[in-house]
VMD Tcl script that draws the C-alpha trace (Angstrom):
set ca {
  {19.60 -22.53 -62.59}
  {16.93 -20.32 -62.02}
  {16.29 -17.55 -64.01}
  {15.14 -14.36 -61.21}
  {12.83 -11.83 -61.29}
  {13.19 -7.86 -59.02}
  {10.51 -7.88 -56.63}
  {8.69 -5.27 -58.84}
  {8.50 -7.17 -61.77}
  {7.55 -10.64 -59.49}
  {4.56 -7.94 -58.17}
  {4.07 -6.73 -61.67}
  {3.69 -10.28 -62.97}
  {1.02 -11.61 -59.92}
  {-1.17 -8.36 -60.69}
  {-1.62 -8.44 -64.44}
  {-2.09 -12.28 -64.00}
  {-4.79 -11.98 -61.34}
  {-4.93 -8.84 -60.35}
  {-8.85 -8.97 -62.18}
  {-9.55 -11.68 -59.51}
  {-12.34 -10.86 -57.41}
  {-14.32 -12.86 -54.48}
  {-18.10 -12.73 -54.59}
  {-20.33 -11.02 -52.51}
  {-22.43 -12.70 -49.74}
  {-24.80 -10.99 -46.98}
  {-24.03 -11.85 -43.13}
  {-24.80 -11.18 -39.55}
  {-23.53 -7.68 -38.60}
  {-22.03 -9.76 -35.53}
  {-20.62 -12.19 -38.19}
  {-19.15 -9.32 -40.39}
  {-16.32 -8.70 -37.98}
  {-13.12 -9.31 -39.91}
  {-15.12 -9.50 -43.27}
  {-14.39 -7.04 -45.82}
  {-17.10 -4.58 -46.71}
  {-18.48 -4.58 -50.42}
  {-20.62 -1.63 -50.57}
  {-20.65 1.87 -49.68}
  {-22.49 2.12 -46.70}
  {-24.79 5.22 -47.44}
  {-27.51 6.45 -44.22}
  {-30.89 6.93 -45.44}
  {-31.70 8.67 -42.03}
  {-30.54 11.20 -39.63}
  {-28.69 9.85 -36.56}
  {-30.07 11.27 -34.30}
  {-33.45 11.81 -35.67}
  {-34.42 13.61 -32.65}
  {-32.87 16.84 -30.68}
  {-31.14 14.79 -27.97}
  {-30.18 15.90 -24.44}
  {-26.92 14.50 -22.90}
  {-27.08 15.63 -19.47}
  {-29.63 15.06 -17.44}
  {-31.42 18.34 -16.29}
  {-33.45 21.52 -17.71}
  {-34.41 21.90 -21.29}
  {-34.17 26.26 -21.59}
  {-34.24 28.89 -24.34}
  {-30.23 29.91 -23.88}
  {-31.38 32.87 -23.95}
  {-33.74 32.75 -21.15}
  {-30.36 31.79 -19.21}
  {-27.90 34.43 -20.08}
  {-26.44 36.27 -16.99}
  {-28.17 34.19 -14.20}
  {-25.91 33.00 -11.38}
  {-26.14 31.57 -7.78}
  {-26.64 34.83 -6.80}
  {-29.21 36.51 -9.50}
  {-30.82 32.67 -11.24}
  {-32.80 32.74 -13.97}
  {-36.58 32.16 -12.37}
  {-38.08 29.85 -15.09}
  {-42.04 28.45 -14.98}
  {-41.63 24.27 -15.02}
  {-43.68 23.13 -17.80}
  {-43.32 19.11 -17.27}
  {-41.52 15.94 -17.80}
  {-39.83 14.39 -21.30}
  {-39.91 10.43 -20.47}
  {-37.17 8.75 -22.11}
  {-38.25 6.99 -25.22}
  {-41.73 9.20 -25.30}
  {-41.64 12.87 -27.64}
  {-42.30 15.60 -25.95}
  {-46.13 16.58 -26.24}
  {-45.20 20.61 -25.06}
  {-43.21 23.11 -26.36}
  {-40.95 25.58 -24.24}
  {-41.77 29.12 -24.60}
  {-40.35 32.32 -23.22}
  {-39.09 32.03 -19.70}
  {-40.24 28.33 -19.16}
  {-37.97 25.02 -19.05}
  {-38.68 21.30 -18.74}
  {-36.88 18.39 -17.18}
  {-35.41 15.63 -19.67}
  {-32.92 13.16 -18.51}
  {-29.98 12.05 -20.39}
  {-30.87 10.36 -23.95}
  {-34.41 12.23 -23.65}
  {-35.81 14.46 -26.52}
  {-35.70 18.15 -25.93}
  {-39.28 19.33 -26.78}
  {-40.06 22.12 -29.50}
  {-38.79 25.49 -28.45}
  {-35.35 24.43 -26.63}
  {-31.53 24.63 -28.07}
  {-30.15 24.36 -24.84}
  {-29.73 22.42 -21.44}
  {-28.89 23.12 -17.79}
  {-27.77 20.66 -15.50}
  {-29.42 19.43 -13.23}
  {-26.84 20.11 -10.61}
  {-26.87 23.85 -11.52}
  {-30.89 24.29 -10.79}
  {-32.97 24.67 -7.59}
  {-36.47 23.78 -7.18}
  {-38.79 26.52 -5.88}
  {-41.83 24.43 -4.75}
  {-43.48 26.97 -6.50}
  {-43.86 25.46 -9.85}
  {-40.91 27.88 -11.04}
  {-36.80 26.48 -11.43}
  {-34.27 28.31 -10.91}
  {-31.40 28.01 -12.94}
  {-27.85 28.88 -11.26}
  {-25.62 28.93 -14.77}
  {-26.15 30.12 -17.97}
  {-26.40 28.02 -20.82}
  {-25.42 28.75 -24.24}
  {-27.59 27.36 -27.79}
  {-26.85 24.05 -28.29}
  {-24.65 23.34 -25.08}
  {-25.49 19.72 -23.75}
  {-27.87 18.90 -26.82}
  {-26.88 16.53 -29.82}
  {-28.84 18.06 -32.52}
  {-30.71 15.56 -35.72}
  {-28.15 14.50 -37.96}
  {-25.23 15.71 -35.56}
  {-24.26 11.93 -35.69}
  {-24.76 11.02 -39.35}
  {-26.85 13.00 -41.88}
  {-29.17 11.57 -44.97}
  {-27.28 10.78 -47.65}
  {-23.70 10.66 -45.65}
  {-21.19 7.46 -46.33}
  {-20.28 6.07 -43.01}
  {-18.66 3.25 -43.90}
  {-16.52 2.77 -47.30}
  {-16.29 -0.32 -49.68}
  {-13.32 -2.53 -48.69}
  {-13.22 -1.72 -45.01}
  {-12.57 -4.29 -42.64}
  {-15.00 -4.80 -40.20}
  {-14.23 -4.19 -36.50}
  {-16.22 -4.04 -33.33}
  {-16.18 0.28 -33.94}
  {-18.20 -0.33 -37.13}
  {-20.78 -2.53 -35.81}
  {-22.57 0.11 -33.43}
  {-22.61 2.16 -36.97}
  {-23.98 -0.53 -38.51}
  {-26.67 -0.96 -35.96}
  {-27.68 2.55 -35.52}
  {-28.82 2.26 -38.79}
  {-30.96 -0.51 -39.06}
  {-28.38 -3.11 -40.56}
  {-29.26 -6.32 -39.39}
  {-27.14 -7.92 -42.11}
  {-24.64 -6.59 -44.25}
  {-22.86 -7.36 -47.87}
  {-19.31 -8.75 -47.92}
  {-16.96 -10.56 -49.70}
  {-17.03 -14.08 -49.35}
  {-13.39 -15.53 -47.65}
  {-10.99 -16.84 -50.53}
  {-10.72 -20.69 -50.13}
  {-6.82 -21.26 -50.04}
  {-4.91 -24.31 -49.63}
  {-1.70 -24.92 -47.85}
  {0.53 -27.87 -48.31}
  {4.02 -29.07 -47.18}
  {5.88 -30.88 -48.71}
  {9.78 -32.79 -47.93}
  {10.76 -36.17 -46.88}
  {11.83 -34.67 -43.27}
  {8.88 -32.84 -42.56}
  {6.61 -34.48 -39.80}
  {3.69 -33.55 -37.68}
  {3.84 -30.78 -34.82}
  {2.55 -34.03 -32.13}
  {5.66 -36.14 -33.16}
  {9.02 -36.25 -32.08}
  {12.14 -35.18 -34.85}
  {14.70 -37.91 -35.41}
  {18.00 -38.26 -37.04}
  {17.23 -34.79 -39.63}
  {13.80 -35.27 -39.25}
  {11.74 -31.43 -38.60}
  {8.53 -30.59 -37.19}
  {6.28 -28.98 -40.26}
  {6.51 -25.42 -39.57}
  {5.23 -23.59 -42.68}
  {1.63 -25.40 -42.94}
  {0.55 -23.74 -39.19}
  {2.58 -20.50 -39.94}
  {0.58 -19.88 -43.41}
  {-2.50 -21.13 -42.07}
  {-2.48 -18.58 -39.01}
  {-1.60 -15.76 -41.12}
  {-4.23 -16.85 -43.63}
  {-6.46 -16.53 -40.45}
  {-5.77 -13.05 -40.11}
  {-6.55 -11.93 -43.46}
  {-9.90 -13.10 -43.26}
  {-9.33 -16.23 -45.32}
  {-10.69 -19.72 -45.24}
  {-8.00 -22.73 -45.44}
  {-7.94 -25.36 -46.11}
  {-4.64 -27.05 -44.43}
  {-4.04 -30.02 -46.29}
  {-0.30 -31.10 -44.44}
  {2.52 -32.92 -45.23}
  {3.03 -34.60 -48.90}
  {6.37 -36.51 -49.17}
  {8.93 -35.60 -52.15}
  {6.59 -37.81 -54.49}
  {5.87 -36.33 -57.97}
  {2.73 -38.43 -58.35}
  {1.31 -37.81 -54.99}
  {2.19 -34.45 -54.89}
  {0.53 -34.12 -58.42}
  {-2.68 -35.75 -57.16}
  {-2.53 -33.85 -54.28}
  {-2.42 -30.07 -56.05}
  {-4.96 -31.62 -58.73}
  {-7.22 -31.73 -56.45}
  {-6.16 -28.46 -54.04}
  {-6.73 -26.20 -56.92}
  {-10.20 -27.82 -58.01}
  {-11.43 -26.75 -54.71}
  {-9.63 -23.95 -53.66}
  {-9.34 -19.96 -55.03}
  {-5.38 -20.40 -54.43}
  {-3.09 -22.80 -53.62}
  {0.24 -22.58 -51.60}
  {2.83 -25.17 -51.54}
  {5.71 -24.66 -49.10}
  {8.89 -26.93 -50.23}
  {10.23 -28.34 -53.14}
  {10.85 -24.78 -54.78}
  {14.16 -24.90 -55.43}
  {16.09 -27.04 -57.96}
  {17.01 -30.33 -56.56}
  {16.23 -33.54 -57.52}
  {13.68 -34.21 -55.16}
  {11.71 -30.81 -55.49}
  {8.50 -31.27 -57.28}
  {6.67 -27.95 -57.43}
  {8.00 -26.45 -59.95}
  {7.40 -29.83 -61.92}
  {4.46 -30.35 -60.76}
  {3.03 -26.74 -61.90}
  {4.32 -27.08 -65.08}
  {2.39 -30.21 -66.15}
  {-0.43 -29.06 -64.66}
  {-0.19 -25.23 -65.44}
  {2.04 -22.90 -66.77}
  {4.88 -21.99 -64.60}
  {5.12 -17.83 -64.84}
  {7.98 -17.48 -62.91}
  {10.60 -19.34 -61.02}
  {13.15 -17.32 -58.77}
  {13.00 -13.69 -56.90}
  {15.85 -11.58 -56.62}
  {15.21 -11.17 -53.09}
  {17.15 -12.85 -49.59}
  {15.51 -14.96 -48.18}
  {13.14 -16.16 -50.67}
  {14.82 -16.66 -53.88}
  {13.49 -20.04 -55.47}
  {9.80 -18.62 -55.22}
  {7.44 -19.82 -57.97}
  {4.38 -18.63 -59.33}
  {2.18 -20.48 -61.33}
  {-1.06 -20.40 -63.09}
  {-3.71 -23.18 -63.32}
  {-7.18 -22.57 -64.88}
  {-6.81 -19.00 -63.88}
  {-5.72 -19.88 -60.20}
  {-2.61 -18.70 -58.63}
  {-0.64 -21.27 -57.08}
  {2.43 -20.19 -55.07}
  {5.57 -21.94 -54.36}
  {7.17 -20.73 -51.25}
  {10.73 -21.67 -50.05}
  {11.04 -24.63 -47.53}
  {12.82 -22.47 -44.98}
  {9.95 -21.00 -42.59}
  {11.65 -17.56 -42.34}
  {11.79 -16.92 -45.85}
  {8.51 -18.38 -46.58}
  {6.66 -15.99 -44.31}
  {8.47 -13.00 -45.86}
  {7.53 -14.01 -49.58}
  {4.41 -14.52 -47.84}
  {4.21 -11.04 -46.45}
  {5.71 -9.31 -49.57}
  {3.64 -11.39 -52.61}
  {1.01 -13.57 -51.35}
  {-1.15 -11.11 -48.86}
  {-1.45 -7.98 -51.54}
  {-2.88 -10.51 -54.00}
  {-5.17 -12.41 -51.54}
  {-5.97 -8.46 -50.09}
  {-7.01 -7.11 -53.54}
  {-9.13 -10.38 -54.28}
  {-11.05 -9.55 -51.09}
  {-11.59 -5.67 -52.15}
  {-9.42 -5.03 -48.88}
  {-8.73 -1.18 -49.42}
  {-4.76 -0.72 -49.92}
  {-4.43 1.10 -47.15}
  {-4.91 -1.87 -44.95}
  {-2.16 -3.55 -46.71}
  {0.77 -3.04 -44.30}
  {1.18 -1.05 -40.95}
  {4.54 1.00 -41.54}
  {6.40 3.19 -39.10}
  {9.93 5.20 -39.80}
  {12.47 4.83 -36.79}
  {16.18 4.98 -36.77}
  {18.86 2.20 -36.74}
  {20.61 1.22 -33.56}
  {23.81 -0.39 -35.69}
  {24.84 0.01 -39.45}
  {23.69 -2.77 -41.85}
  {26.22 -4.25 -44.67}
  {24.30 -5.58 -47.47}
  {25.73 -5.66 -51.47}
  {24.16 -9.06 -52.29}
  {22.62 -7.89 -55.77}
  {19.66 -9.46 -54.42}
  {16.87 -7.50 -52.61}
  {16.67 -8.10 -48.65}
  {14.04 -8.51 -45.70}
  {15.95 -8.31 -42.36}
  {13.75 -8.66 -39.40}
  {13.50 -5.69 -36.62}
  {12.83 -5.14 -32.67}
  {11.56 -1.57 -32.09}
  {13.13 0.28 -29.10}
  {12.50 2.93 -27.20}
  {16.49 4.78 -26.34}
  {16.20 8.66 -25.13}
  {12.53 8.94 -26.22}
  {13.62 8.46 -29.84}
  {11.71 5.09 -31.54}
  {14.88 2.91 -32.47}
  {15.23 0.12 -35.08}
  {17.21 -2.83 -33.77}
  {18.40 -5.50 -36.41}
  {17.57 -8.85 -35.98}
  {19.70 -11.24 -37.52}
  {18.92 -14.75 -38.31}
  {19.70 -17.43 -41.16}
  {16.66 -18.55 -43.15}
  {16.37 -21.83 -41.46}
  {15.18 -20.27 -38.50}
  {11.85 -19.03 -36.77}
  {12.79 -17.80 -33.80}
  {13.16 -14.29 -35.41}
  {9.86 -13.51 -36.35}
  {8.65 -13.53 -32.61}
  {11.54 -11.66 -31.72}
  {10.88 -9.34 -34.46}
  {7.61 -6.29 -34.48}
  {8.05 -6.20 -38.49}
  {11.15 -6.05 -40.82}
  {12.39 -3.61 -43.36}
  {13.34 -3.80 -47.15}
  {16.62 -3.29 -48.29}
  {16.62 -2.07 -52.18}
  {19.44 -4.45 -53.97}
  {21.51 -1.87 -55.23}
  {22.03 -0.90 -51.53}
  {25.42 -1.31 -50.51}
  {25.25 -0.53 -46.53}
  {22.24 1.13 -44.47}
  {24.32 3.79 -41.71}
  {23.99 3.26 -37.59}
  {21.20 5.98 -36.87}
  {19.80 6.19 -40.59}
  {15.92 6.51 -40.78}
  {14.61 3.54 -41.95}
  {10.68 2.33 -42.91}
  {8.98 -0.71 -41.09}
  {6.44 -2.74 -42.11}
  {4.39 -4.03 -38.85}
  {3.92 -7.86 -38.35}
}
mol new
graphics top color blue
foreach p $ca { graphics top sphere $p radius 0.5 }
foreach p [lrange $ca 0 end-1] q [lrange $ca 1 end] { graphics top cylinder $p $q radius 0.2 }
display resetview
């Protein structure tokens, strides 16, 4: 029999174990950072930009000089010159004078203001004439608008995206510090597992889990290492796991977590480690196991792909998150919405039930999705799934409920 843990003292358990784990630090690429987790503040040491930047093209002006004008009464202003893009000005603009500068260009000494282009005349005479007013600062991106010395743009344990890299570049980082992707290990094992490119006979099944883990290992950043199918052998499976966690940061077994004859992982963490718990109160995912071998975690998952992915979802991604210095925030994508139908539930037992968001009336609806464990066709059909506490004895049609994303 196994002896169960709540989901908060399973969580409980995982962080005070290896909740001190942390993955080195290793400088990349800022084009190979993308999906890496940050490991430093990122602090600027400049002003961006470090130059009074027009973003029109069209007249650099004292506002001032501009103030009243209009098609019918402009503003006659003396032309002083040209600002080339990428060149500072070598002028400044005094009373009653103004100075082209195109889009991007640097506004020379003298100006807090721009006109467009469209709203000037030229004279011929070596005088503009400006048709609108201008006010300080309209059209002008002034130093340090951007990012100012000493500012933190980017925070330890973000995870880089494409909308950080411009950052990134804008201030001279050609390569950045991360933390290095956890090295995890994902095995199968059961007699009737085989490989995706064969065909099932008799009560033979395709190996699910290994490509499922794997994929979502993928999205967290990680490196794995699928290792496949291992038959119900002890010794194998022994060797095998020997040799997973002596190159690996974690291990994850799928299979062989429950208590039949034939299922090894408990067994096999136990010789090898120390088992630190066997059984969730939770459905599906009871006969989860978590064990401990020279300070590695190795996780037993259930056989059933559903219920794996959920255990997954609920106890494997915090820890792997928090080993990575992923800020919590990141951890899950939740949104509230309302149920379409009333749930029954009084299992004693913790449950994830899959859900399909809706759209009925303009109101964001939760649809139940049910499904047994056996089955993966519900998590495609599902956008995320809700928690149902164990001392719940019913959720009511139209109750607000809290997702958490896929």
């Amino acid at each position: 029999m196994l002896t169960v843990k709540t989901s908060s003292e399973a969580e409980e358990i995982i962080f005070d174990t290896f909740g001190q784990i942390k993955m080195n630090t290793e400088d990349v690429e800022i084009l190979s950072s993308v999906g890496r987790i940050l490991a430093i503040d990122i602090v600027s040491t400049e002003n961006v930009p470090s130059f009074n930047r027009s973003t029109v093209d069209g007249f650099a002006v004292k506002a001032q000089n501009t103030f009243g004008c209009s098609d019918s009464i402009p503003a006659i202003l003396n032309f002083k010159g040209e600002v080339l893009m990428g060149e500072a000005p070598t002028f400044e603009i005094g009373k009653d004078e103004c100075a082209y500068v195109p889009t991007g260009g640097e506004l020379p000494a003298g100006a807090d203001a721009m006109v467009m282009i469209e709203y000037s005349e030229n004279y011929g005479d070596g005088t503009r004439a400006m048709l609108k007013p201008s006010a300080p600062g309209q059209h002008v991106t002034f130093i340090g608008d951007d990012v100012k010395v000493g500012q933190a743009v980017l925070h330890k344990g973000t995870k880089l995206a494409a909308r950080h890299i411009g950052v990134l570049a804008a201030l001279g980082y050609d390569k950045v510090p991360v933390y290095k992707k956890p090295v995890i290990s994902v095995i199968s094992t059961g007699d009737e597992l085989v490989d995706v490119t064969e065909s099932p006979k008799g009560a033979e099944v395709r190996d699910i889990n290994s490509f499922t883990i794997c994929a979502a290992l993928e999205e967290l950043g990680c490196e794995y290492r699928k290792i496949g199918i291992v038959k119900d052998n002890l010794p194998l499976l022994e060797s095998v796991m020997t040799k997973a966690f002596s190159e690996s940061d974690m291990v994850i077994v799928s299979g062989g977590s429950s208590v039949g004859v034939k299922d090894s992982t408990f067994k096999v963490l136990d010789k090898i480690g120390e088992v630190l718990f066997h059984g969730i109160a939770i459905k599906p995912g009871k006969p989860t196991i978590l064990g401990n071998v020279n300070g590695k975690p190795g996780f037993g998952l259930p056989g059933h792909p559903l219920a794996a992915y959920y255990v997954f979802n609920l106890f494997v991604k915090p820890l792997i998150k928090n080993m990575t210095g992923a800020n919590n925030t990141d951890l899950y994508n939740k949104k509230n919405a309302n149920l379409t139908l009333s749930i029954p539930c009084n299992h004693g037992r913790e449950e994830c039930m899959g859900i399909k968001m809706k759209n009925e009336n303009g109101r964001t609806m939760a649809e139940p999705v049910y499904a047994k464990s056996g089955l993966i066709s519900v998590l495609s059909d599902s956008d995320g799934y809700i928690r149902i506490a164990r001392d719940c004895e019913g959720l009511s049609q139209d109750e607000e409920v809290e997702i958490e994303l896929f």
